[in-house]
Z-matrix of the N, CA and C atoms (Angstrom, degrees):
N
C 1 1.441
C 2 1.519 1 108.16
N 3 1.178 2 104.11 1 152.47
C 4 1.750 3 106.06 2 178.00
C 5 1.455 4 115.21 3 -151.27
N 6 1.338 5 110.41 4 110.00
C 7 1.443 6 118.94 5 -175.77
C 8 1.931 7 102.94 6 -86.32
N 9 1.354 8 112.82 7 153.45
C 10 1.204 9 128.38 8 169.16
C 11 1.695 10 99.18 9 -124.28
N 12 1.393 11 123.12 10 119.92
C 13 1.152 12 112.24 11 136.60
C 14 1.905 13 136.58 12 -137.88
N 15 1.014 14 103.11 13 165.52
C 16 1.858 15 110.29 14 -135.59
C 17 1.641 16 84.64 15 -125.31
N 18 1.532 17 145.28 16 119.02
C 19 1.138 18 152.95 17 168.18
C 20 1.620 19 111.08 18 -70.59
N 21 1.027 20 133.38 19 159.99
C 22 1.520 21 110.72 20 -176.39
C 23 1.880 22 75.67 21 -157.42
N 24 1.533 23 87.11 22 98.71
C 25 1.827 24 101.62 23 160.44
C 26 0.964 25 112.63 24 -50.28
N 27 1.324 26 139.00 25 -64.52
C 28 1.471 27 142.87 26 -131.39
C 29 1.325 28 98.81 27 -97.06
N 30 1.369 29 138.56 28 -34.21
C 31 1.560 30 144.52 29 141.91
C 32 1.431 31 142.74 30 -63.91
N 33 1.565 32 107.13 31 -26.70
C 34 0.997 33 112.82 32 162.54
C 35 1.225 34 112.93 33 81.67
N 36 1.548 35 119.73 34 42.38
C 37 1.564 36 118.30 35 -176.71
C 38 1.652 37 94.51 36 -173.85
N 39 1.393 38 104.82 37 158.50
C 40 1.441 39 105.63 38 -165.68
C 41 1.481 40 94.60 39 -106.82
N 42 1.134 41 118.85 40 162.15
C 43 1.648 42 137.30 41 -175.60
C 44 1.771 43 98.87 42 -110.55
N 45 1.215 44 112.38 43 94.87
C 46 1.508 45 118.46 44 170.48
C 47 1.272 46 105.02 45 -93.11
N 48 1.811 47 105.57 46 126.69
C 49 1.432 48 93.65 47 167.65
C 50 2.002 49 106.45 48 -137.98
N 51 1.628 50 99.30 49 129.37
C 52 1.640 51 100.04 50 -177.10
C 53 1.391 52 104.52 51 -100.44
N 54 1.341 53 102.62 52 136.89
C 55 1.391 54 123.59 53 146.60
C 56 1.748 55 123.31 54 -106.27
N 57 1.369 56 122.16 55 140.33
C 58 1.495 57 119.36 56 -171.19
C 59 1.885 58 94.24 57 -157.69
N 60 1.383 59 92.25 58 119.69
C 61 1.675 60 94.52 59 156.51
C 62 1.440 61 131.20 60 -87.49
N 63 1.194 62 153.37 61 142.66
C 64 1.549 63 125.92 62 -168.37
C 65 1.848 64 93.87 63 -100.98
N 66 1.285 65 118.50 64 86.04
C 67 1.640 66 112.03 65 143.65
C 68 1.583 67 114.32 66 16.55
N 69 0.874 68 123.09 67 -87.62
C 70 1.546 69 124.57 68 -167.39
C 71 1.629 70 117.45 69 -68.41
N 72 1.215 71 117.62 70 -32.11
C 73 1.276 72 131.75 71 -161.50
C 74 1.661 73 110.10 72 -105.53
N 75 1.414 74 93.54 73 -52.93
C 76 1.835 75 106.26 74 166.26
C 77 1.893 76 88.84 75 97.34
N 78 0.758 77 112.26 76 -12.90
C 79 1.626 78 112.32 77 173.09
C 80 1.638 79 116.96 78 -52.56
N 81 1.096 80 114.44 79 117.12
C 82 1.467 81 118.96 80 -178.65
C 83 1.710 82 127.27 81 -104.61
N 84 1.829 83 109.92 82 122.16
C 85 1.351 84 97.91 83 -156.20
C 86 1.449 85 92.99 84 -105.79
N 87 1.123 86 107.05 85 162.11
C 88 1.940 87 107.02 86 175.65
C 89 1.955 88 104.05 87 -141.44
N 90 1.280 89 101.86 88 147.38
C 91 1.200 90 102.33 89 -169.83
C 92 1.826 91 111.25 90 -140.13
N 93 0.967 92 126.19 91 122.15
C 94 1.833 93 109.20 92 165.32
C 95 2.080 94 111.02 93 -129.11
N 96 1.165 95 87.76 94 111.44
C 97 1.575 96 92.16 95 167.25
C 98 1.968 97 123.68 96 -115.83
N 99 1.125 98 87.44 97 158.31
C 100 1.666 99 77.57 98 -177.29
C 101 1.799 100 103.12 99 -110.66
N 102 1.467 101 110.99 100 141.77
C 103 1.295 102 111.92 101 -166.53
C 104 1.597 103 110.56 102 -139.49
N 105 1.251 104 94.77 103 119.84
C 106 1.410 105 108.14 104 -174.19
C 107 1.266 106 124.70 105 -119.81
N 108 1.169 107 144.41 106 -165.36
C 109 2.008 108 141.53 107 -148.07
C 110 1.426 109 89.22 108 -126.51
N 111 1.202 110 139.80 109 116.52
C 112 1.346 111 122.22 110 172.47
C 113 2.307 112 91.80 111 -135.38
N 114 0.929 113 94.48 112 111.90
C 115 1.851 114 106.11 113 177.64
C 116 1.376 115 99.86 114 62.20
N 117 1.460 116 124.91 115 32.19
C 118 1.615 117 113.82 116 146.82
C 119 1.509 118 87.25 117 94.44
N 120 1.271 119 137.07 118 29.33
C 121 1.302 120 144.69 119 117.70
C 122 1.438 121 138.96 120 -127.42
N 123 1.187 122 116.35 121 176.68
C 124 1.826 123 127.14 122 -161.11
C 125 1.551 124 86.81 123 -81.02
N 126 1.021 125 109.95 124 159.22
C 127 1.509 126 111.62 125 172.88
C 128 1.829 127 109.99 126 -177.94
N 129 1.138 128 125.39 127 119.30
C 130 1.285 129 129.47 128 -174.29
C 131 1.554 130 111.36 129 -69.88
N 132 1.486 131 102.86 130 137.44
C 133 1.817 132 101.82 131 168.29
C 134 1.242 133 101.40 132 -128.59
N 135 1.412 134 91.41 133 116.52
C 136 1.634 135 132.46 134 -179.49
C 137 1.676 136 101.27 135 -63.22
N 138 1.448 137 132.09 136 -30.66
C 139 1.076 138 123.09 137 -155.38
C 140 1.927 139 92.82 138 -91.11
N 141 1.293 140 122.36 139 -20.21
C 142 1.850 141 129.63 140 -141.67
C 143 1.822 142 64.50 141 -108.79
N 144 1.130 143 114.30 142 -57.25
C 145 1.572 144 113.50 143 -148.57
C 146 2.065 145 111.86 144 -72.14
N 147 0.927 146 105.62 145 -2.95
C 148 1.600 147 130.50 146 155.79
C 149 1.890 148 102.21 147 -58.97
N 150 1.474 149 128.58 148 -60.14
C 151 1.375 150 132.60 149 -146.34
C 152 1.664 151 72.33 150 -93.69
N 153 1.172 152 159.97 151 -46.39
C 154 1.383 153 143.33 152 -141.98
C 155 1.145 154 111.87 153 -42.38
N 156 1.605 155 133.45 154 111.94
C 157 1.485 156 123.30 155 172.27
C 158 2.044 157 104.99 156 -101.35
N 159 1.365 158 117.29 157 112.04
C 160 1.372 159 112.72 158 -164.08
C 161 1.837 160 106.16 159 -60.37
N 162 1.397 161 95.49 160 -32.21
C 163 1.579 162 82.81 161 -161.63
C 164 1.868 163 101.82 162 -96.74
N 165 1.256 164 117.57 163 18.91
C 166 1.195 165 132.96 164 162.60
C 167 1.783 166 111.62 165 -81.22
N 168 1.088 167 115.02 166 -37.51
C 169 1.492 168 127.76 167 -157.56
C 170 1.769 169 96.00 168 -88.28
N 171 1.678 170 97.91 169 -50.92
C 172 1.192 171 99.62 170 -165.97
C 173 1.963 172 106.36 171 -67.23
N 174 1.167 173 113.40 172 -23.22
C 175 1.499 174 123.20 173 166.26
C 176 1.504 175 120.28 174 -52.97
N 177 1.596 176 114.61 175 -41.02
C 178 1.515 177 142.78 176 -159.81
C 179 1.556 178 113.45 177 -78.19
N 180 1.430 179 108.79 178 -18.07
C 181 1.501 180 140.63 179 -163.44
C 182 1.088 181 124.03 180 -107.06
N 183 1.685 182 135.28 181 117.78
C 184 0.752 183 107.29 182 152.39
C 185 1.369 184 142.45 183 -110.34
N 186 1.419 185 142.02 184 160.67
C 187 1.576 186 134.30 185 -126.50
C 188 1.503 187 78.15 186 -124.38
N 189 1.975 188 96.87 187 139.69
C 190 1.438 189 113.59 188 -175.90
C 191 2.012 190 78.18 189 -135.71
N 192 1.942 191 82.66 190 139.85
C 193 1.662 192 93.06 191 171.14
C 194 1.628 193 99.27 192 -61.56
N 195 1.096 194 119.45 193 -54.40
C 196 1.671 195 116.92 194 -161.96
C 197 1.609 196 113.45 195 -123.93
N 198 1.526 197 107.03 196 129.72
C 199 1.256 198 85.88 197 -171.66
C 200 1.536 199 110.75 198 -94.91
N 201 1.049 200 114.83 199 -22.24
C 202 1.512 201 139.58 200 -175.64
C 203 1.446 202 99.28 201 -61.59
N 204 1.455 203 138.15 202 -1.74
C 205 1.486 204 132.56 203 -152.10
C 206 1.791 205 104.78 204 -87.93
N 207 1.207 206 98.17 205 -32.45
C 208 1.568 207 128.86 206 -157.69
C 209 1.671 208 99.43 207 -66.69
């Protein structure tokens, strides 16, 4: 499985996006939701997470080897 996720300052919600192959089956699932803090928890919006374009986000970003380095 392989999660991507992408913080989005200016919105205030992160852009999660999964990819997962299933091993046995070879079937491949893909997923992008947008997830934001709403009363001091994570909580998905189904309505934002409809517009998610993955390879838009992943363009929008820029990619650090480590984030922990800082």
């Amino acid at each position: 499985m392989k999660i991507e996720v992408y913080y989005d300052k200016k919105n205030e919600w992160y852009n999660s996006l999964f990819n997962y192959t299933n091993p046995e089956k070879g079937n491949k699932v893909e997923g992008s939701y947008v997830v934001r803090e709403k009363n001091g928890e994570l909580k998905i919006d189904i309505e934002k997470s409809r517009d998610v374009d993955p390879e838009e986000i992943r363009k929008s970003f820029k990619r650090e080897a480590c984030i922990h380095c800082k």
